[in-house]
C-alpha positions in Angstrom: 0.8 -27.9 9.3 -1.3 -24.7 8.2 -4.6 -24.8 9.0 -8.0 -22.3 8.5 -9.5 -20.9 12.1 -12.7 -22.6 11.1 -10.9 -25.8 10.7 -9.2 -25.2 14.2 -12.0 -23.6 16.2 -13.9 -27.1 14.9 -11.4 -29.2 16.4 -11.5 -26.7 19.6 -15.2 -27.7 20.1 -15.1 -30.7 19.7 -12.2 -31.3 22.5 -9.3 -32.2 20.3 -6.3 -30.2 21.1 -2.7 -30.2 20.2 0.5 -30.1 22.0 1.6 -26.8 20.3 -0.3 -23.9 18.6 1.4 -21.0 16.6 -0.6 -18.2 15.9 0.4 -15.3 13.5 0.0 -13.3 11.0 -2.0 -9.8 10.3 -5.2 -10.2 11.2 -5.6 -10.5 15.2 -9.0 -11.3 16.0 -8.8 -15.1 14.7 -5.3 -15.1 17.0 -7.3 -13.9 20.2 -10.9 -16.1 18.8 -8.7 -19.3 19.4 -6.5 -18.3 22.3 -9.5 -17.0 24.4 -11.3 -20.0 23.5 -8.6 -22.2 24.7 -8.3 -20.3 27.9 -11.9 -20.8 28.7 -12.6 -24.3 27.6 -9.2 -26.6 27.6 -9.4 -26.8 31.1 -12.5 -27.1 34.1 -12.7 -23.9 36.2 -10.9 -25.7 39.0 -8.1 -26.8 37.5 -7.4 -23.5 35.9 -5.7 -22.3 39.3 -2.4 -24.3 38.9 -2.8 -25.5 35.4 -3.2 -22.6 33.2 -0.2 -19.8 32.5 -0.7 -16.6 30.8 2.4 -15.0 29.8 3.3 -11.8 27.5 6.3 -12.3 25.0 7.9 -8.8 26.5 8.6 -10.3 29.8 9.8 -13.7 28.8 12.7 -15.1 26.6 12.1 -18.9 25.0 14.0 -20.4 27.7 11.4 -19.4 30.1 8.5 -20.3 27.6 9.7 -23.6 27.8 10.5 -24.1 31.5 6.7 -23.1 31.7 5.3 -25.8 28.8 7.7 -28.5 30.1 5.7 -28.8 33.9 3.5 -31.7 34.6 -0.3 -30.5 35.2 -1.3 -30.7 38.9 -4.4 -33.1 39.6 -5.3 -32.6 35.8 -5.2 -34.2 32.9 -3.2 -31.3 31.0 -2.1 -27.8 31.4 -2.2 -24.6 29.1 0.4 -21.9 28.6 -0.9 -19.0 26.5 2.4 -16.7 25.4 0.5 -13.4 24.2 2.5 -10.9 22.3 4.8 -13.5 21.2 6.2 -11.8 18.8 8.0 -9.5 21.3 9.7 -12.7 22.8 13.5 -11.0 22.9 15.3 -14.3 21.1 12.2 -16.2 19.2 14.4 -15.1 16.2 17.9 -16.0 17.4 19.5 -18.6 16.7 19.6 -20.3 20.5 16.2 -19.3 21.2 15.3 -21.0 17.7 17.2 -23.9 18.1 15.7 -24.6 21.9 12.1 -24.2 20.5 13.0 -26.3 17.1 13.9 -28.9 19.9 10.5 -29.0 21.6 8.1 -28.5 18.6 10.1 -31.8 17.8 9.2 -33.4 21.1 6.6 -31.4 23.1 5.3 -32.9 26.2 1.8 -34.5 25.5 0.1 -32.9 28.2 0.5 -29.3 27.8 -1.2 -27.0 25.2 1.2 -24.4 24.5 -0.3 -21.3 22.2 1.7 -19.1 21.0 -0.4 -15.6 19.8 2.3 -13.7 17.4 0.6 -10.6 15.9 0.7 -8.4 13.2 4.1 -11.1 11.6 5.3 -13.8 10.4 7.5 -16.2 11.3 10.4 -16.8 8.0 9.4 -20.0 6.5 12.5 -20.5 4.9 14.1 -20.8 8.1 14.4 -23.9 10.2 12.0 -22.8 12.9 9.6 -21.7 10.2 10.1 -25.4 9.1 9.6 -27.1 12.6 6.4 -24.8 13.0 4.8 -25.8 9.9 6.0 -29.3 10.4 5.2 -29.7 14.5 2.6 -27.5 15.4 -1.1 -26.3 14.5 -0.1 -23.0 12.8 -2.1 -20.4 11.7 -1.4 -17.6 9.5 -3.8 -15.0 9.0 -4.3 -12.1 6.5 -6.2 -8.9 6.5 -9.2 -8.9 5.0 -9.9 -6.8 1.6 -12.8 -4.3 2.2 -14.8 -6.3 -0.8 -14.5 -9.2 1.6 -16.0 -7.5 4.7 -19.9 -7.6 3.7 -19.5 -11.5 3.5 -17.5 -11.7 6.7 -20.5 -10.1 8.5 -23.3 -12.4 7.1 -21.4 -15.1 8.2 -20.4 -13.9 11.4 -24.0 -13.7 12.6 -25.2 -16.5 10.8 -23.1 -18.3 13.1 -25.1 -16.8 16.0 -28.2 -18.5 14.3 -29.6 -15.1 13.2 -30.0 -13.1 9.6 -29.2 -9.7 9.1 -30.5 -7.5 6.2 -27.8 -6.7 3.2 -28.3 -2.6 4.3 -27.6 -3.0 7.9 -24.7 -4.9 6.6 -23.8 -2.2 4.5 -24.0 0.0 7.1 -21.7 -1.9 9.3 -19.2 -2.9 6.6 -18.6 0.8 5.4 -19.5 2.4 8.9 -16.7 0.3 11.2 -14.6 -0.8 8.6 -12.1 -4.2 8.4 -11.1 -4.3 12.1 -13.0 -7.4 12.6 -12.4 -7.3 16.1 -14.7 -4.3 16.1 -16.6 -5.9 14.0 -17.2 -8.3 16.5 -17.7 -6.8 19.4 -20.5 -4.3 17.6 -22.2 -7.3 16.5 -22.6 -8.6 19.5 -23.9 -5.6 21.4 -26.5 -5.8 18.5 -27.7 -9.3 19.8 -27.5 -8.4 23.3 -30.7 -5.7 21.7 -32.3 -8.5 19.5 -35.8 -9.9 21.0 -36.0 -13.6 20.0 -36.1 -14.2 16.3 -35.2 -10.7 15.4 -33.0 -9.8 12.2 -30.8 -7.4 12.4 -31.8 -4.5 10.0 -31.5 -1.1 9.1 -32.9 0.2 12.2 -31.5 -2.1 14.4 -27.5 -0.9 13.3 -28.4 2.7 13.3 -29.9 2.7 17.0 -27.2 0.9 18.2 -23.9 1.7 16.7 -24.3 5.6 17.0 -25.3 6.2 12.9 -27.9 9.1 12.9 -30.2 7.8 10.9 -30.9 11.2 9.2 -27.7 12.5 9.2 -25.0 9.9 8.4 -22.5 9.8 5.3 -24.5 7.3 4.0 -27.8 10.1 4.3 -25.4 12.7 2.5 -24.2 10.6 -0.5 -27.9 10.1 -1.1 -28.3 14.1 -0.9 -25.4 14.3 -3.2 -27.2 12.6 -5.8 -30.8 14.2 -5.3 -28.9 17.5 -5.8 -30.6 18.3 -2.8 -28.2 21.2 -1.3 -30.6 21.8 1.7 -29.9 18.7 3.3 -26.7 18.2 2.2 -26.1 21.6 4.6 -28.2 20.3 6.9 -25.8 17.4 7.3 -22.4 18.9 7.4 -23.9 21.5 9.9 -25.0 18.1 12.2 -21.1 16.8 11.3 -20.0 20.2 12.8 -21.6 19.7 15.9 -20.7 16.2 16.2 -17.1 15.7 15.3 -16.2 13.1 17.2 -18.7 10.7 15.5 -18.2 12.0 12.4 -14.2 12.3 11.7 -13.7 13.4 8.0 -11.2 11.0 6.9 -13.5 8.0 7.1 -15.8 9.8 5.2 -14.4 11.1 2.8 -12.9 7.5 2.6 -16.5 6.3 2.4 -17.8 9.2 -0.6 -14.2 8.0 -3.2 -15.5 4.8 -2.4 -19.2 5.6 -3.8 -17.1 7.4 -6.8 -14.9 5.2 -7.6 -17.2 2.6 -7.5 -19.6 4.9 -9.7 -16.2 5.8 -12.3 -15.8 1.9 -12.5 -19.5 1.3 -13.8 -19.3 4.2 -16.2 -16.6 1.8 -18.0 -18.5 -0.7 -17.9 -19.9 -2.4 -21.5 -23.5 -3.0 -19.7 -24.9 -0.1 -17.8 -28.5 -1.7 -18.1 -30.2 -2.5 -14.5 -29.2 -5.9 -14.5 -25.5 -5.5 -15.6 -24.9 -2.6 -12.6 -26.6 -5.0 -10.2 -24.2 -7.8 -11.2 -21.3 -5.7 -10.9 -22.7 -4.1 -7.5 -22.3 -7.8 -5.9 -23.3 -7.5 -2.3 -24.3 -4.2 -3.1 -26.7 -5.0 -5.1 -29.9 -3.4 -3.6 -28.4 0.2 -4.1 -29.3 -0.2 -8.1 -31.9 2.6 -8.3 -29.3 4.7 -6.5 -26.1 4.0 -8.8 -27.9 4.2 -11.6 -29.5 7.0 -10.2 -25.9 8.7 -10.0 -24.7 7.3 -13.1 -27.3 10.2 -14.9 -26.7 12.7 -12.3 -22.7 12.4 -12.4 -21.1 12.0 -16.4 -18.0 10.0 -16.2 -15.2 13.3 -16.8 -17.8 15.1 -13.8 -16.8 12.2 -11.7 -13.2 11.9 -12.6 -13.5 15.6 -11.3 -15.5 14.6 -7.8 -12.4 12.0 -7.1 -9.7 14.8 -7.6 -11.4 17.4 -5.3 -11.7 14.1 -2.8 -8.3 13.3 -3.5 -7.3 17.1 -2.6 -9.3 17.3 0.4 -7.8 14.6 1.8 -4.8 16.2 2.0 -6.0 19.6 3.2 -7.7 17.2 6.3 -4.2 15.5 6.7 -2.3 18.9 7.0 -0.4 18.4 3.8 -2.1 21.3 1.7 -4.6 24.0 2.3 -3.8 26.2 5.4 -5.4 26.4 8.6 -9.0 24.7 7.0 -11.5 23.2 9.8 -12.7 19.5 8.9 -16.2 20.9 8.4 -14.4 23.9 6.2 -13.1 20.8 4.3 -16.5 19.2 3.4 -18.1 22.5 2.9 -16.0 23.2 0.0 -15.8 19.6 -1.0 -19.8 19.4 -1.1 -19.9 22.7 -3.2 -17.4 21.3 -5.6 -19.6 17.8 -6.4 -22.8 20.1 -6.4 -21.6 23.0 -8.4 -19.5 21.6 -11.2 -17.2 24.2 -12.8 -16.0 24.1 -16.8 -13.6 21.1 -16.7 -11.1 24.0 -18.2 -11.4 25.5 -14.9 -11.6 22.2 -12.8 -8.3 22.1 -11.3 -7.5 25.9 -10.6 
C-alpha cells in the first residue's frame, strides 16, 4: 500500500520492517533517506558481511534480483538486498520479468528486506505489477516539491534536528540552493556541524557557510534595485564578474522574475495595505517593508516591463538571442533597463 516517508521512516525507527519496499517516483532524496537508513540500521555491523547485498539495476535483470532476496540469512535473523537504480533493471517492465516479481511480491520470503530505489519514474499502475506493488509491498511514490513548498520543507528539516532557524536564513537557503532537497540536506547539515550548542541558524550563520557574500549576493542587489542605488548595484555586478562561478546568471536572474513576479502579483491584488501584502507574502512575510517598498518604486506596466527585459535576457544568457554577450554584459544591460526605465512606447525596441 502507498505510504508517506514520515510514515515509513517511523516504522524504520521503531524496528518494524517489511518483506518488500518499492521506492519511486521524482523526488530522490526520500528514495536514498529510507534505503540508507535501512542499510545502516536493519542489520548489526557483524552480520552485514554476509547478510546485506547492494546491487545497481544496470547490472542485474529480475531473475537475479530474486535469486538474491530468495537466500536464507546466515547466523541472522534476516537479510537486506538494496537494488539501486532500479529502474534500469533491463526487464522490470517485461512481461517475464513482471510476471516473476508479481510472483514474489505475492509470497516474499519473510526474512529478507528487499528495497527497491526506482528514480526519477513510475511504475504503470494500471498494470498488474503496478497492482501487486501497491497491493504487496511498502511503496512509495514521491513528487517534486513546488518552490512555494521549499521554505516549509526547511523549517521542518531542522526542526527535526531539535534546532530553529530564522525565516531569512531560510529565505536565503530556499532561493539560494533551490528544490534539490538533497542539497538541501547536505547544506543543512554542514550548518549544524558550525552550530555551538543551542545556536539558531540565522542570517549569518547561512551566509558564512554556504558561500553567499553577505554584501554582494542577488539578494544584496534586488535590495539596490529598489533603493535606486546604482553605485552598489555596479559594485555588485563588478563582484559577479569576478566571481562567476558562484554567481551563474541563470539562477539569478531566476531569483530577480521571481521578486517581480511576485511584486506584478501584489500590484493586482484588491488589498495593498501592510497587512494584506504580509498575508499574501506567506513565509515571506518579514520582507513587507521591502515589497511595499518596491510596490512605490516599480508601477505595475514598469514591472510588466522589468519581466520582459528578464524574460529577454534569459535568452541572450542561453544563446538563443543577443550575439556574443558575456553573462556580466547580460546583467549590465539588464540592471540599466530596471534602473533607467524608458517611455513604455519605446520599451520593447
Amino acid at each position: 500500500m502507498s505510504h508517506t516517508p514520515e510514515g515509513i521512516m517511523e516504522q524504520l525507527k521503531k524496528r518494524q520492517f517489511a518483506p518488500v519496499y518499492f521506492l519511486q517516483g521524482e523526488e530522490p532524496f526520500y528514495i536514498d533517506q529510507i534505503a540508507d537508513f535501512i542499510e545502516a540500521h536493519a542489520l548489526q555491523e557483524h552480520e552485514k558481511g554476509f547478510n546485506q547485498v547492494v546491487i545497481y539495476g544496470k547490472d542485474v535483470d529480475v531473475a537475479t534480483v530474486l535469486l538474491q532476496a530468495k537466500r536464507f540469512p546466515m547466523m541472522a535473523e534476516r537479510q537486506v538486498v538494496i537494488v539501486k537504480e532500479a529502474q534500469s533493471i533491463v526487464d522490470l517492465e517485461r512481461e517475464e520479468g513482471m510476471k516473476q516479481l508479481e510472483a514474489y511480491l505475492q509470497n516474499p520470503l519473510p526474512s529478507t528486506i528487499l528495497v527497491f530505489c526506482h528514480k526519477h519514474k513510475t511504475l504503470d499502475g494500471r498494470k498488474a505489477l503496478g497492482k501487486a506493488v501497491q497491493k504487496h509491498a511498502v511503496l512509495l511514490t514521491t513528487k517534486k516539491l513546488y518552490d512555494n513548498q521549499i521554505p516549509a520543507w526547511i523549517t521542518g528539516y531542522v526542526k527535526s534536528k531539535g534546532l530553529q532557524i530564522s525565516p531569512k536564513a531560510v529565505m536565503l537557503l530556499s532561493e539560494f540552493i533551490g528544490a534539490d532537497l538533497s542539497r538541501q540536506a547536505n547544506e543543512i547539515d554542514k550548518l549544524l556541524i558550525n552550530l555551538k550548542p543551542g545556536q539558531a541558524i540565522d542570517e549569518r550563520v547561512v551566509q558564512e557557510n554556504v558561500g553567499i557574500s553577505k554584501e554582494y549576493n542577488i539578494f544584496e542587489l534586488q535590495s539596490a534595485l529598489i533603493a535606486q542605488d546604482a553605485l552598489k548595484a555596479n559594485r555588485i555586478i563588478q563582484y559577479f564578474e569576478a566571481n562567476p562561478k558562484n554567481n551563474p546568471l541563470i539562477p539569478n536572474l531566476s531569483l530577480l522574475f521571481t521578486f517581480f513576479t511576485k511584486l506584478l502579483t501584489l500590484h493586482q491584488s484588491a488589498d495593498k495595505s501592510e497587512s494584506g501584502v504580509r498575508k499574501s507574502l506567506g513565509n515571506r512575510g518579514f520582507l513587507v517593508k521591502e515589497y511595499m517598498q518596491a510596490l512605490r518604486v516599480f508601477p505595475l506596466l514598469r514591472v510588466v516591463d522589468i519581466i520582459h527585459h528578464i524574460r529577454v535576457a534569459d535568452l541572450q544568457v542561453k544563446g538563443i538571442s543577443g550575439g556574443d554577450m558575456s553573462e556580466s554584459e547580460i546583467l549590465k544591460e539588464l540592471v540599466f533597463k530596471i534602473l533607467h526605465p524608458v517611455p513604455r512606447t519605446l520599451a520593447y525596441h
